[in-house]
ROSE-4610 file (N, C-alpha, C; in Angstrom, 1 decimal, always signed):
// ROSE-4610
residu = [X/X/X/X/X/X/X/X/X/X/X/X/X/X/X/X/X/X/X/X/X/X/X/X/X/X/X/X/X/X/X/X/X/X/X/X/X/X/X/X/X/X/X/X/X/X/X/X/X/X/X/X/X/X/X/X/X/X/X/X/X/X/X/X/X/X/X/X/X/X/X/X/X/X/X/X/X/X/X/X/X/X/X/X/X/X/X/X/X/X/X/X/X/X/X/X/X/X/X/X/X/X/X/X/X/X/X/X/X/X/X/X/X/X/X/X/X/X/X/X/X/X/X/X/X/X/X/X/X/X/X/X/X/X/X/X/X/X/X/X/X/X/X/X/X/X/X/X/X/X/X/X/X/X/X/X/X/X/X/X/X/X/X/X/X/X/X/X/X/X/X/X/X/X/X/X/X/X/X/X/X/X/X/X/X/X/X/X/X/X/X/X/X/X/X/X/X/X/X/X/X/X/X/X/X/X/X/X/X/X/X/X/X/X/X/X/X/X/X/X/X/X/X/X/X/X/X/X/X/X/X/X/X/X/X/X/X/X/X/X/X/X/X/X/X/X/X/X/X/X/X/X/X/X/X/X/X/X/X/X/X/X/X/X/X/X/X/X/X/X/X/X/X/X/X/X/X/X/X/X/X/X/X/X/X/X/X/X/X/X/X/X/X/X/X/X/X/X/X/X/X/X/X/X/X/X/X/X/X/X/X/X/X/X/X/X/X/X/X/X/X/X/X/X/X/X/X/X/X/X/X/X/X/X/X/X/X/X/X/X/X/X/X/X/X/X/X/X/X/X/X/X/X/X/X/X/X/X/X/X/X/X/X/X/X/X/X/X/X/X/X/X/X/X/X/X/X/X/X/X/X/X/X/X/X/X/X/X/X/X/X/X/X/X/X/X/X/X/X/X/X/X/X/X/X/X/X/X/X/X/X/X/X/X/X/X/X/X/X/X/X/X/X/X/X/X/X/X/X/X/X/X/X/X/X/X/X/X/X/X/X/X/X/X/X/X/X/X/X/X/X/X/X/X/X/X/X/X/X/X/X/X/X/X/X/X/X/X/X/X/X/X/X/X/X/X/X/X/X/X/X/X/X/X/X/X/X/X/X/X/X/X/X/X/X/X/X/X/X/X/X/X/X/X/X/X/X/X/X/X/X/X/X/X/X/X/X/X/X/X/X/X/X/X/X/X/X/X/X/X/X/X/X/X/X/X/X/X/X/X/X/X/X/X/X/X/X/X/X/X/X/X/X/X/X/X/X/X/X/X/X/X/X/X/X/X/X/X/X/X/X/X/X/X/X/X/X/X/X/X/X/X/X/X/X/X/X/X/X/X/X/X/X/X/X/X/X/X/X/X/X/X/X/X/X/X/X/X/X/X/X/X/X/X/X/X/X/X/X/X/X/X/X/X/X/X/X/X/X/X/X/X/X/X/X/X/X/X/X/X/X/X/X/X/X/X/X/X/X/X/X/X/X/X/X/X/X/X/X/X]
num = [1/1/1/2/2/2/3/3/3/4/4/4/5/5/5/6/6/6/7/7/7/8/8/8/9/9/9/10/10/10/11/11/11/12/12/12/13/13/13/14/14/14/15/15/15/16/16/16/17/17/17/18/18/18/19/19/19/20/20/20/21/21/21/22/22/22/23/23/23/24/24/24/25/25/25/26/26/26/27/27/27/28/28/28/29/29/29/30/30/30/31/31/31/32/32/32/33/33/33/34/34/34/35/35/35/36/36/36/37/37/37/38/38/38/39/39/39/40/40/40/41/41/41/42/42/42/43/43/43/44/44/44/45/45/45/46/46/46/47/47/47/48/48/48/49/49/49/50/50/50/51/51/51/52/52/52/53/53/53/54/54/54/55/55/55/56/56/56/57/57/57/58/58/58/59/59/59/60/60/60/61/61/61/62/62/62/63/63/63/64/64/64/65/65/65/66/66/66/67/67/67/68/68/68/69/69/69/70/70/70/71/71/71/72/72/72/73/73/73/74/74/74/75/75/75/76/76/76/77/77/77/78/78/78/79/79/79/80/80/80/81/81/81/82/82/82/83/83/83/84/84/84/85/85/85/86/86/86/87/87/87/88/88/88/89/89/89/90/90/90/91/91/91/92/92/92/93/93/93/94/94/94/95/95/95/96/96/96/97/97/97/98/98/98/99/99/99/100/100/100/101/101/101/102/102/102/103/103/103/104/104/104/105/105/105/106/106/106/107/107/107/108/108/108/109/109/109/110/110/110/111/111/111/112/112/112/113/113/113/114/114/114/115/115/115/116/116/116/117/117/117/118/118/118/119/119/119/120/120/120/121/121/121/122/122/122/123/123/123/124/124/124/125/125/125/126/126/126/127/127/127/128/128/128/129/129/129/130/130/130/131/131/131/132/132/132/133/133/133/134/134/134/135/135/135/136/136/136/137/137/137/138/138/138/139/139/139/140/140/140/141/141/141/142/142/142/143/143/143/144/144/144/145/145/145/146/146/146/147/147/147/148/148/148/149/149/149/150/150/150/151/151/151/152/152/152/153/153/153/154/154/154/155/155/155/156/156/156/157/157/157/158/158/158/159/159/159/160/160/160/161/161/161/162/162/162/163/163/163/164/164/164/165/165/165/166/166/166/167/167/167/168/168/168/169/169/169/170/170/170/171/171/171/172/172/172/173/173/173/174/174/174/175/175/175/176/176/176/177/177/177/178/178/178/179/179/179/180/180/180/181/181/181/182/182/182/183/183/183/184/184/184/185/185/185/186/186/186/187/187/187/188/188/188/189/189/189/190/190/190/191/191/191/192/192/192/193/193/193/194/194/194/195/195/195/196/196/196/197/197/197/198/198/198/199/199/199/200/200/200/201/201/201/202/202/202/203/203/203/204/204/204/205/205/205/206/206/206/207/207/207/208/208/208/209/209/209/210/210/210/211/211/211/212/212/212/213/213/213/214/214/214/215/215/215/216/216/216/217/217/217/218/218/218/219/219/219/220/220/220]
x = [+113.8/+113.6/+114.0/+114.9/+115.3/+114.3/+113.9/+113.2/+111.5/+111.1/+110.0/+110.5/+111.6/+111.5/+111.9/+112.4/+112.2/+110.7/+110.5/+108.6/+107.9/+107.8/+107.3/+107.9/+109.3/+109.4/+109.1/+109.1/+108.5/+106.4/+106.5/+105.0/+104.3/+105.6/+104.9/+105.9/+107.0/+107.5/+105.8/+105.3/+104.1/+103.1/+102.6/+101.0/+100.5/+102.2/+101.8/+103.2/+103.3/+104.5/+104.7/+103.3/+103.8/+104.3/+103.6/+104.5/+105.9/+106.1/+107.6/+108.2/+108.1/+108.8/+108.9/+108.1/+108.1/+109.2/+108.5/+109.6/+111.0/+110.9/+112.2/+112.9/+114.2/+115.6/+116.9/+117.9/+119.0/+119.4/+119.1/+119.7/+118.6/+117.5/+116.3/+117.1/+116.6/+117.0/+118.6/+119.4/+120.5/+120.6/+119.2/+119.2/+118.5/+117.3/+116.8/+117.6/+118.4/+119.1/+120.7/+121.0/+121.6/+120.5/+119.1/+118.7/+118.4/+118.1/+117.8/+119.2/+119.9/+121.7/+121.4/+121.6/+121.8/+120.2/+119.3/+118.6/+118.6/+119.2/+119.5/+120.7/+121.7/+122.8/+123.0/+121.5/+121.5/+120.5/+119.7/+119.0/+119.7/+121.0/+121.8/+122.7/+123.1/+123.9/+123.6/+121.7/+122.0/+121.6/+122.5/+122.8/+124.4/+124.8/+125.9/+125.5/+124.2/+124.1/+123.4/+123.9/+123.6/+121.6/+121.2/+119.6/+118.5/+119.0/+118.7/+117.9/+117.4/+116.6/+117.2/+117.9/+118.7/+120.3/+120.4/+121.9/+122.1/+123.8/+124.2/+124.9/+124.5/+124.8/+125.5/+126.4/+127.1/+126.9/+125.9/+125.6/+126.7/+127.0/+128.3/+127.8/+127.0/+126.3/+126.2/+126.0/+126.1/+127.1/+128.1/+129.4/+128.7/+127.6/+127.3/+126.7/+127.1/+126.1/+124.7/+124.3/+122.4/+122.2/+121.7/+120.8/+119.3/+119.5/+118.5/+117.5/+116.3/+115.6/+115.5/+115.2/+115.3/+114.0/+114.1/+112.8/+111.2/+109.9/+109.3/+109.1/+109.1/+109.1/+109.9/+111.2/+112.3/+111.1/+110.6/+110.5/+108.7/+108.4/+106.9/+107.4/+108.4/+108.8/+109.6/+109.4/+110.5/+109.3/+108.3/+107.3/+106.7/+106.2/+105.6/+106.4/+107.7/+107.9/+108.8/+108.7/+108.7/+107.2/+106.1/+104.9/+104.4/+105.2/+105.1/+105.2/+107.0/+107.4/+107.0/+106.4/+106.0/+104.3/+103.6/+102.6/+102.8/+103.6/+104.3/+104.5/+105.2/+105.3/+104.0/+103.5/+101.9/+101.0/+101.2/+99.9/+100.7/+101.9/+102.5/+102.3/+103.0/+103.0/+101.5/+100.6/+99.1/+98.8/+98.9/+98.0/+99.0/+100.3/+100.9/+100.2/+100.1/+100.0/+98.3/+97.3/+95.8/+96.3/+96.9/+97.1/+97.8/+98.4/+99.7/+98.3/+97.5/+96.6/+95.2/+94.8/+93.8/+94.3/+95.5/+96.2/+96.7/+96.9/+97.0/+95.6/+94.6/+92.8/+92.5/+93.1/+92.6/+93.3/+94.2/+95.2/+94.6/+94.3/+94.1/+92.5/+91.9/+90.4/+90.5/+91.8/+92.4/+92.6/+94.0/+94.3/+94.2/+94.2/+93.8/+93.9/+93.2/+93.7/+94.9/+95.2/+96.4/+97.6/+98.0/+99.0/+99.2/+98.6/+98.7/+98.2/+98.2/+98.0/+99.2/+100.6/+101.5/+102.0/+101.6/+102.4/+101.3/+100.0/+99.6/+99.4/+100.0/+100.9/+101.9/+102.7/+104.3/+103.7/+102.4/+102.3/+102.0/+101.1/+100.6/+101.8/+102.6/+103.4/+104.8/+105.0/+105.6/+105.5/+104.1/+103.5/+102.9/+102.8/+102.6/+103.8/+104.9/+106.2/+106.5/+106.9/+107.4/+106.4/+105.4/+104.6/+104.8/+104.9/+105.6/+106.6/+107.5/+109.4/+108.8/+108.2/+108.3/+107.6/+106.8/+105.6/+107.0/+107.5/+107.6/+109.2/+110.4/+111.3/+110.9/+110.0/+109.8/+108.9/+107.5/+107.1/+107.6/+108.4/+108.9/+110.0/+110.6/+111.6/+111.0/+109.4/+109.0/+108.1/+107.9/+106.9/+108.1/+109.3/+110.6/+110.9/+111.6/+112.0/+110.7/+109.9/+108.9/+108.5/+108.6/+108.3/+109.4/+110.6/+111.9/+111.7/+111.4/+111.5/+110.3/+109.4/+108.0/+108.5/+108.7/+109.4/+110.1/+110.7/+111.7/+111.2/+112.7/+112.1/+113.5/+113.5/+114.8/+115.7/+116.9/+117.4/+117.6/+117.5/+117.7/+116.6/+115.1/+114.0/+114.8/+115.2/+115.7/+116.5/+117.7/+118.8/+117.5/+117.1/+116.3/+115.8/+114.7/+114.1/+115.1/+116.2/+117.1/+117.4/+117.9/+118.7/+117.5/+115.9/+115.1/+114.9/+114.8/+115.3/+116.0/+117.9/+118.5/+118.4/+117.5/+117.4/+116.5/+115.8/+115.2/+115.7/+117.0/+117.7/+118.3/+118.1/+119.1/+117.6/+116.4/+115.2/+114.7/+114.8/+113.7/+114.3/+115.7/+116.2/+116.2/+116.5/+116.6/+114.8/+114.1/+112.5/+112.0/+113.1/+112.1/+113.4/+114.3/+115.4/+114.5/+113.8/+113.0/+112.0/+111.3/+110.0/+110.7/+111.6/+112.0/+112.3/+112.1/+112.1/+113.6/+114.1/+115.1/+116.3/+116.0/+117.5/+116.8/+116.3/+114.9/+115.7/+116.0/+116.5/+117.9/+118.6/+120.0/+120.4/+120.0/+120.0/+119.9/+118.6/+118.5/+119.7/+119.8/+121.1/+122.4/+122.6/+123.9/+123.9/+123.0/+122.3/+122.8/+122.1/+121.9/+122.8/+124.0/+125.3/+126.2/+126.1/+126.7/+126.8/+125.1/+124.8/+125.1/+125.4/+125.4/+126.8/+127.7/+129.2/+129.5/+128.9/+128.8/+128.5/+127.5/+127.1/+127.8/+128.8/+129.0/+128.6/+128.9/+128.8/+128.7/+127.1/+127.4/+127.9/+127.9/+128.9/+130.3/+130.8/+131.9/+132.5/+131.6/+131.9/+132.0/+130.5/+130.5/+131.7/+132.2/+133.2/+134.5/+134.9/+136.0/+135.9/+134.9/+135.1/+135.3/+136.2/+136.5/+136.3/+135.4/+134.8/+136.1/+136.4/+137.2/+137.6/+136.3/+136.6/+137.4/+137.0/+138.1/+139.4/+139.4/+141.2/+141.2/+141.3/+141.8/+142.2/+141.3/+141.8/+142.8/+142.5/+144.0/+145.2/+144.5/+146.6/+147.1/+145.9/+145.9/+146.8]
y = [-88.9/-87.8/-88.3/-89.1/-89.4/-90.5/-91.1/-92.4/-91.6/-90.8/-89.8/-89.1/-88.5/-88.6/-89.3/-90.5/-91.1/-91.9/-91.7/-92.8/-91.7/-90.1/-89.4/-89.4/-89.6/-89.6/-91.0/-92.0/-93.2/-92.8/-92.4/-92.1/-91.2/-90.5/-89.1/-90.1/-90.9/-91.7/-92.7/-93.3/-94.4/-93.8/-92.9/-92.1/-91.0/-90.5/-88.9/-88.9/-89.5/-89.6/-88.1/-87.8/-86.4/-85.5/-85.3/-84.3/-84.7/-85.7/-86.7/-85.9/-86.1/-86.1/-84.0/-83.9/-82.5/-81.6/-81.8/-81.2/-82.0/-83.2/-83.9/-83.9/-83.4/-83.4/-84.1/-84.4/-84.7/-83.7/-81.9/-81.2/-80.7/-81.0/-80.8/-81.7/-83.2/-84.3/-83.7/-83.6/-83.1/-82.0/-80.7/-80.2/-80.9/-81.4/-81.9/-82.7/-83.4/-84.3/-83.4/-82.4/-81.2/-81.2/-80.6/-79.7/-80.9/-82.0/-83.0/-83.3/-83.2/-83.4/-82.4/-81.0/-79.9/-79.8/-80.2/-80.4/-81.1/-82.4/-83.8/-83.3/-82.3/-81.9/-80.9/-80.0/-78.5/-79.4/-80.6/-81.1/-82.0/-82.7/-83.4/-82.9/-81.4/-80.9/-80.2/-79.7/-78.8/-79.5/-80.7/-81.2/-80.3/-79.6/-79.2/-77.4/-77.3/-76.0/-75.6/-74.4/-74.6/-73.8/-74.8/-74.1/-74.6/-75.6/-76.5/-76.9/-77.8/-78.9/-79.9/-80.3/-81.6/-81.7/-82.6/-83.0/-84.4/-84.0/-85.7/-86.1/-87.0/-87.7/-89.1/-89.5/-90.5/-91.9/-92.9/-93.9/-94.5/-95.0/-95.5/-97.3/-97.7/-99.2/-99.7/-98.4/-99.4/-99.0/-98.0/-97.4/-96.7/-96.0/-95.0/-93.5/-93.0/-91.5/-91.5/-90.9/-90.6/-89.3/-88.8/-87.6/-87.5/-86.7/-86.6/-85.6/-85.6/-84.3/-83.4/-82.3/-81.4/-81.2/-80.6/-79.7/-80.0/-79.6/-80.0/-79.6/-78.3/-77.6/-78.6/-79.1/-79.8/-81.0/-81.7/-83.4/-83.1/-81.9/-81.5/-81.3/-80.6/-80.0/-81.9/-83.2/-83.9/-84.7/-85.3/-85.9/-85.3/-84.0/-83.7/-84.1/-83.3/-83.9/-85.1/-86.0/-87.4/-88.2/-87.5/-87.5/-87.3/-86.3/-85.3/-86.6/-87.2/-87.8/-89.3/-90.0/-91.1/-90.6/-89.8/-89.4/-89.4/-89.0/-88.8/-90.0/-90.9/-92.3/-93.1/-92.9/-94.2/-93.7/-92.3/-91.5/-92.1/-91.7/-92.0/-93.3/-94.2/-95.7/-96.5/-95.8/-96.3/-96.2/-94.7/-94.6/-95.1/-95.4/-95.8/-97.3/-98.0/-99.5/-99.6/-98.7/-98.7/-98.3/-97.8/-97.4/-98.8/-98.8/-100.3/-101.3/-101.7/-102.7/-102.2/-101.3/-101.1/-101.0/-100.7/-101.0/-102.6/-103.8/-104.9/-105.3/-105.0/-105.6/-105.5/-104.3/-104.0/-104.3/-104.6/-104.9/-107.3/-107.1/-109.1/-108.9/-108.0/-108.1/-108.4/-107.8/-107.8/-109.0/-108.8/-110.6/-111.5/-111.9/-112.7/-113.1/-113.5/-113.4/-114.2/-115.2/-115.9/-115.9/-114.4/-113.9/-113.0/-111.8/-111.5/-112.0/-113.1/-113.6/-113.4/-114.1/-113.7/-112.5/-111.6/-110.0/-108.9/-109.8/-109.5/-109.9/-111.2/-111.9/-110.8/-110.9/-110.0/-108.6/-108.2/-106.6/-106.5/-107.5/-107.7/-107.6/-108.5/-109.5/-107.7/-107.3/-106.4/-104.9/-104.9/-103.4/-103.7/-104.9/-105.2/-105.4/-105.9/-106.6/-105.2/-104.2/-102.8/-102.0/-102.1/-101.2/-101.8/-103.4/-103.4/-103.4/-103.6/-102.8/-101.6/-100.5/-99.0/-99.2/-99.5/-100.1/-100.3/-101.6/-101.6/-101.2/-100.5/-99.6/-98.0/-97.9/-96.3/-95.9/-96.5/-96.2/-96.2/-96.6/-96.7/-96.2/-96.2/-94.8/-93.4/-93.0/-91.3/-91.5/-92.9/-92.8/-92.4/-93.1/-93.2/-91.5/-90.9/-89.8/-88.7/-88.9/-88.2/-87.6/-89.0/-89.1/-88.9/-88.8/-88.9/-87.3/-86.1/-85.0/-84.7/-85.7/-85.5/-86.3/-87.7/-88.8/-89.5/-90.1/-90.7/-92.5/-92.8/-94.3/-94.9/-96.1/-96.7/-96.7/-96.3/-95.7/-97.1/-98.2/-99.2/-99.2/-98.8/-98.8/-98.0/-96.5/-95.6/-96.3/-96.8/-97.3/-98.8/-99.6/-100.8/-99.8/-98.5/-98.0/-97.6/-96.9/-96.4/-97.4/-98.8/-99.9/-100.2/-100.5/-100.4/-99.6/-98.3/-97.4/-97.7/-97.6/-98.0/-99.8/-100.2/-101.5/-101.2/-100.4/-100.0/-100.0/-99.4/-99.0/-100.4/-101.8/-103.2/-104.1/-103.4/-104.6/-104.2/-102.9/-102.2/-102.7/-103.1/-103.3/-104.8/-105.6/-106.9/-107.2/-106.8/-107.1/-106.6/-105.6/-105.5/-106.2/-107.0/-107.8/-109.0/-109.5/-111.0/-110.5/-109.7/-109.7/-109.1/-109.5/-109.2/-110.4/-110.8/-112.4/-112.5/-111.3/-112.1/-111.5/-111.0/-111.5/-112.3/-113.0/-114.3/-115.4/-115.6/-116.6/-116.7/-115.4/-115.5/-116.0/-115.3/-116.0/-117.6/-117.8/-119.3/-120.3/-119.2/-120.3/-120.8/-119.8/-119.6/-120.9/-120.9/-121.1/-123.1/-123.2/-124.3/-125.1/-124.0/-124.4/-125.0/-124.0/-124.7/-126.2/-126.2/-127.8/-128.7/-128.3/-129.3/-129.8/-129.0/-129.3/-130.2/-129.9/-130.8/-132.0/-132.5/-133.4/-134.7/-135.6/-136.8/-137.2/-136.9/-137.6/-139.3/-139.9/-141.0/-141.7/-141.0/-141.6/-142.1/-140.9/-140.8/-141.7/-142.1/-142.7/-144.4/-144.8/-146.2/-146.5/-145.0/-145.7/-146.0/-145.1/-145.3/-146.8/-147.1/-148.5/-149.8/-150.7/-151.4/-153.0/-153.9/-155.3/-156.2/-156.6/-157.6/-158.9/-159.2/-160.4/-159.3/-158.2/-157.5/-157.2/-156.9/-156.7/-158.5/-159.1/-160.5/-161.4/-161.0/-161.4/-160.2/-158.8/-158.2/-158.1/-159.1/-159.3/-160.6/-161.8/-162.5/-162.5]
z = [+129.0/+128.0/+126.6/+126.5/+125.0/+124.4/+125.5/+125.3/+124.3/+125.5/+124.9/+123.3/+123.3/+122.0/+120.7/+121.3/+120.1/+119.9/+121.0/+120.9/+119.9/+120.1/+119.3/+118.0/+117.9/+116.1/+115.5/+116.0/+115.6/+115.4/+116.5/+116.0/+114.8/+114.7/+113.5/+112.1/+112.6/+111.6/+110.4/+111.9/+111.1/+111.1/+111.8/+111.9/+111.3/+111.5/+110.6/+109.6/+108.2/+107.7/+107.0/+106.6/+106.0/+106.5/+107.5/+109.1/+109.4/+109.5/+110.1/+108.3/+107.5/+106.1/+105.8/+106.1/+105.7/+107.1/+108.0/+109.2/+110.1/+109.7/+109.8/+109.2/+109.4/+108.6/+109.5/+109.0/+109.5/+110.6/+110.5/+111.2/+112.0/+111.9/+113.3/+113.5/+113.1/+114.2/+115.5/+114.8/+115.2/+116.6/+116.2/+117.1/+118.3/+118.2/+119.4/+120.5/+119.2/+120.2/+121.0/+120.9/+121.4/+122.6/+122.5/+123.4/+124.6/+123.6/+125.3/+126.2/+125.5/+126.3/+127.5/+126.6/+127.7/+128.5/+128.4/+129.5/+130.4/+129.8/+130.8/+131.7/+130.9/+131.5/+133.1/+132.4/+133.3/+134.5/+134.4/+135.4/+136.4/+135.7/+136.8/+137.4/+136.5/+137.7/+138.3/+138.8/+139.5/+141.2/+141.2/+142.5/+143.1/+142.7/+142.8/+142.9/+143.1/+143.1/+144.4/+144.9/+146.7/+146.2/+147.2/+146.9/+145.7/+145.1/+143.9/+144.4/+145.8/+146.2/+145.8/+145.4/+145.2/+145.5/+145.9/+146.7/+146.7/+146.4/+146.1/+147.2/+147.8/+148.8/+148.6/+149.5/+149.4/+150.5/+150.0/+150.7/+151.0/+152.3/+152.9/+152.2/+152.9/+153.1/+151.9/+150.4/+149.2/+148.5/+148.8/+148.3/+146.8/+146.9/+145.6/+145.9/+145.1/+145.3/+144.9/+145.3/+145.1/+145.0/+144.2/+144.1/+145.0/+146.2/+146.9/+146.9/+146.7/+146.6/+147.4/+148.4/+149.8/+149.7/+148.8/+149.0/+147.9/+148.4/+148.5/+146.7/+146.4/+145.0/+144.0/+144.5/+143.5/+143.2/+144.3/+144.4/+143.5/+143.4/+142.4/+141.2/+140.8/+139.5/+139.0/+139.7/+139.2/+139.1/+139.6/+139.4/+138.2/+137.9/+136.9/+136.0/+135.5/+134.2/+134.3/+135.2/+134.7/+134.3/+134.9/+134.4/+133.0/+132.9/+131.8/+130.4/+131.1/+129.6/+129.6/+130.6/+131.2/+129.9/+129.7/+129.3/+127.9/+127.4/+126.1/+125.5/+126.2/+125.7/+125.6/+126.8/+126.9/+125.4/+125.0/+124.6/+123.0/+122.8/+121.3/+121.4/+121.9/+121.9/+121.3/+122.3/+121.9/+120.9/+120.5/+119.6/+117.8/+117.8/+117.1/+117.0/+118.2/+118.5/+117.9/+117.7/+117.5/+116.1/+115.5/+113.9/+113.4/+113.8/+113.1/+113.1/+114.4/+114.6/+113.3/+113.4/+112.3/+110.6/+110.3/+109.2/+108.7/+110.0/+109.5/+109.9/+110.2/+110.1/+108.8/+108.1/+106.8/+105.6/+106.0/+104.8/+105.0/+105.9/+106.3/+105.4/+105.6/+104.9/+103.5/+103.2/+101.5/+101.3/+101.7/+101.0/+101.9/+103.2/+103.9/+105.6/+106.2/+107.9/+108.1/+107.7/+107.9/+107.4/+106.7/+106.4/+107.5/+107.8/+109.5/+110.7/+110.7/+111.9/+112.8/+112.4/+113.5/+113.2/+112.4/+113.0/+113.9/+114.0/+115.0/+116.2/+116.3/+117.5/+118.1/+117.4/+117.5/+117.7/+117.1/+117.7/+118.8/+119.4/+120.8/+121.3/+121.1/+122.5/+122.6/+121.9/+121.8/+122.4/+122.2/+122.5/+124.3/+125.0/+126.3/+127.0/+126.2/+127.0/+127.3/+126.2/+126.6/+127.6/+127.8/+128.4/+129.7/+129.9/+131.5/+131.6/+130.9/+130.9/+131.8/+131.2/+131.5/+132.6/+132.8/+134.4/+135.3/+135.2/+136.8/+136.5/+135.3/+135.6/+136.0/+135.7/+135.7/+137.1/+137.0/+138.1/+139.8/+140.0/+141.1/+141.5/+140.1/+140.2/+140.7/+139.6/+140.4/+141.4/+142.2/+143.5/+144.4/+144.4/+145.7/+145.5/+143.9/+144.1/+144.8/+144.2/+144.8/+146.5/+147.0/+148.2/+149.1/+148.1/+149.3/+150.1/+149.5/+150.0/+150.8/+151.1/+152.2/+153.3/+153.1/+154.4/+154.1/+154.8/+154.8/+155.0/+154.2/+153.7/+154.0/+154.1/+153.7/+152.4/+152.2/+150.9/+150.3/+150.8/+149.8/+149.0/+149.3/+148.3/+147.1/+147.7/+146.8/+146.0/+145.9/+145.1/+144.6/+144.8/+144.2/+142.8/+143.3/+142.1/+140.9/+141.4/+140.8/+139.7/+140.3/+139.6/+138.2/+138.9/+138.2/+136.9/+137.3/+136.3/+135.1/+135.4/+134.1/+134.0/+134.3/+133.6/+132.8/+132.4/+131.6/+130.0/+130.1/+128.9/+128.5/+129.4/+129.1/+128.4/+129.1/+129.1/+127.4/+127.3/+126.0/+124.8/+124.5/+123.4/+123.3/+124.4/+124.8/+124.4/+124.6/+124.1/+123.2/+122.2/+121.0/+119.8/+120.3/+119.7/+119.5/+120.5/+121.0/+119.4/+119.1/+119.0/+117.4/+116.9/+115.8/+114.8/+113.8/+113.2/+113.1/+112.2/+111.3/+112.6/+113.9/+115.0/+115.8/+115.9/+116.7/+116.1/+114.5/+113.8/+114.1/+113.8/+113.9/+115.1/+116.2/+117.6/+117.7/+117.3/+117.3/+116.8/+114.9/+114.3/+114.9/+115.5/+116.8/+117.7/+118.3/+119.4/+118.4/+117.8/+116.7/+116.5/+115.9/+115.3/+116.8/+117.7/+118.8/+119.3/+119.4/+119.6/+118.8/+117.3/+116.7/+116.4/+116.6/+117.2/+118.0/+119.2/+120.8/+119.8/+119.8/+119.4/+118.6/+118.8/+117.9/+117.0/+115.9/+114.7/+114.6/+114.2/+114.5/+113.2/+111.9/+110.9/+111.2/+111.8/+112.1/+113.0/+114.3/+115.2/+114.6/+114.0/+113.0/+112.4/+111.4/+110.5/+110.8/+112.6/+112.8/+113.9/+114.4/+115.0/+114.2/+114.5/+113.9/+114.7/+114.2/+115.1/+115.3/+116.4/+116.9/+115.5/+115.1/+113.9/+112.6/+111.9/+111.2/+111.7/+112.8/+113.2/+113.3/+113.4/+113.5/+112.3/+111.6/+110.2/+109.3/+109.8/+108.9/+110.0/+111.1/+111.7/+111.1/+110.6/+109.9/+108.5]
């Protein structure tokens, strides 16, 4: 849910600025992010509510709890609106990613193709890495919940989707960090400075060796 709304205010951020500028304030922002709490809130706990369709159970074999669905209404109302915000993302994302791409075609007609060439490298490789991030973290997170409350499966599928899931939240930042220049550089400098530490100095090494015929003549 939070993921969905920030993909929609990035989209009304680049697609629709006057919309994003006129109804975006510090204290909308503020409330939404209130209302998705207490929804995120009122949905996880109502494993704790007798008649919920969901129950938290305690896997012995991998020492964690799981939220399990019962019933068949819970495991519908959880696919839809993971559907729901799985829709939300594909639909903002696109059509952000078809605006950003026809904005640098036209701006390259101007001054030239080989000034956007690699930021339309970087739009590509960015706007597909995340779209299989969400692919294979998400999808198999709402096929497993889905299906848990029709048949029964092995719960290690269940916990695998699950793990898949919040790797989601480790892969999305880690791939739009990659696809960013100036932390791509810093990264690298790091990366750079290290080696070049390791490395022996071969001035250093020349000037401190000293040839057998020089020590012989200054013991001389």
């Amino acid at each position: 849910m939070t993921l969905s709304l920030i993909s929609t205010d990035r989209f009304l951020f680049i697609v629709k600025p006057h919309i994003h500028k006129r109804f975006m304030s510090p204290r909308v922002a503020l409330v939404l992010v209130i209302i998705v709490w207490i929804v995120n809130a009122a949905f996880y706990s109502s494993g704790f509510i007798d008649g919920s369709g969901v129950v938290y159970q305690y896997v012995g074999k991998l020492g964690i709890c799981y939220a399990f669905t019962t019933s068949l209404g819970m495991a519908i109302f959880h696919f839809l609106l993971a559907s729901l915000l799985l829709c939300i993302i594909l639909v903002t994302s696109v059509w952000t990613f078809c605006f950003t791409r026809k904005f640098i075609n036209n701006q390259s007609m101007i001054v030239g193709e080989s000034v956007y060439a690699s930021k339309k490298k970087r739009l590509f490789g960015i706007f597909g890495s995340m779209l299989l991030v969400y692919g294979i973290c998400f999808i198999p997170g709402i096929f497993f919940g889905t299906l848990l409350a029709i048949i029964d499966f092995p719960v290690v599928l269940g916990i695998t989707a699950l793990i898949f899931f919040f790797l989601a939240v480790v892969l999305s930042p880690v791939v739009q960090a990659y696809f960013r220049p100036e932390i791509n550089s810093v990264i690298v400098n790091i990366f750079c400075r290290k080696m070049l530490k390791r490395k022996p100095n071969p001035t250093t090494t020349s000037s401190s060796y000293i040839s057998p015929s020089a020590a012989l003549d200054e013991h001389v």
